[in-house]
N, C-alpha and C positions, 0 to 999 in steps of 0.2 A: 878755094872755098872748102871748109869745110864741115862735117855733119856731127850732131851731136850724138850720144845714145838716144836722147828722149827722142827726136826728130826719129830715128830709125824706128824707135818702138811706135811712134804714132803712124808710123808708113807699114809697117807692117799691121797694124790694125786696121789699116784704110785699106791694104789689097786683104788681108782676111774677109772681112766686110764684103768686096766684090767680089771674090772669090775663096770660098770657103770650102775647109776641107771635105769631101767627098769619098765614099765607099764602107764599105763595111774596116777598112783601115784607115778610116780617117784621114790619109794622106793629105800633107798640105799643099797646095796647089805649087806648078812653078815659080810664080813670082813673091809668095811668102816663104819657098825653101831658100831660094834665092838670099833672100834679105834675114833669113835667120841666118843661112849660114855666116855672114857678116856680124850679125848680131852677136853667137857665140864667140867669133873670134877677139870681139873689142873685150867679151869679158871674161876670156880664156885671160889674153894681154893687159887686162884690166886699163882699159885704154876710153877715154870717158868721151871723145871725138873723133874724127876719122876725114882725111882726106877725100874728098870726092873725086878725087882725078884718079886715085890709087886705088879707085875701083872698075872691077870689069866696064865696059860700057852699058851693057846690056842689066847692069845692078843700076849702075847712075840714072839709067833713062827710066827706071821704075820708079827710083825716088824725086826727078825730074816731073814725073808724071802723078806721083804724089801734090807734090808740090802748086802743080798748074791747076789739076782737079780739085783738092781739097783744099789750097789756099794755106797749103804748110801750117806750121805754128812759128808762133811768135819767137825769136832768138834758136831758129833753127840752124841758120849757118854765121858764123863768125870766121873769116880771114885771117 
């Protein structure tokens, strides 16, 4: 299966959302540094999808949990 750009950029606005950056540095939480740093990578590679399996576990199950909680978006994963 795998994930689009748009589909990561709406998951990292649903964990932003729940958990938003905090402190006088702004730091953005574990599970949106998580899924940025994935983020910069597809567009370091300019790589416009991404395998889900070729990702950490622990990045999958945030975008998993995306997905269950906010109900994804529409042509999120193509095979």
């Amino acid at each position: 299966m795998e994930l689009r750009i748009q589909a990561l950029e709406a998951a990292i606005n649903y964990w932003r959302a729940r958990q938003p950056a905090r402190g006088n540095e702004y730091a953005l939480s574990p599970p949106v540094s998580r899924l940025a740093g994935v983020y910069a990578r597809m567009i370091y590679y300019r790589q416009d999808r991404i395998a889900i399996d070729s990702l950490e576990p622990a990045i999958a199950a945030l975008i998993e949990a995306w997905r269950r909680d906010a109900g994804g978006i529409q042509g999120d994963s193509h095979a």
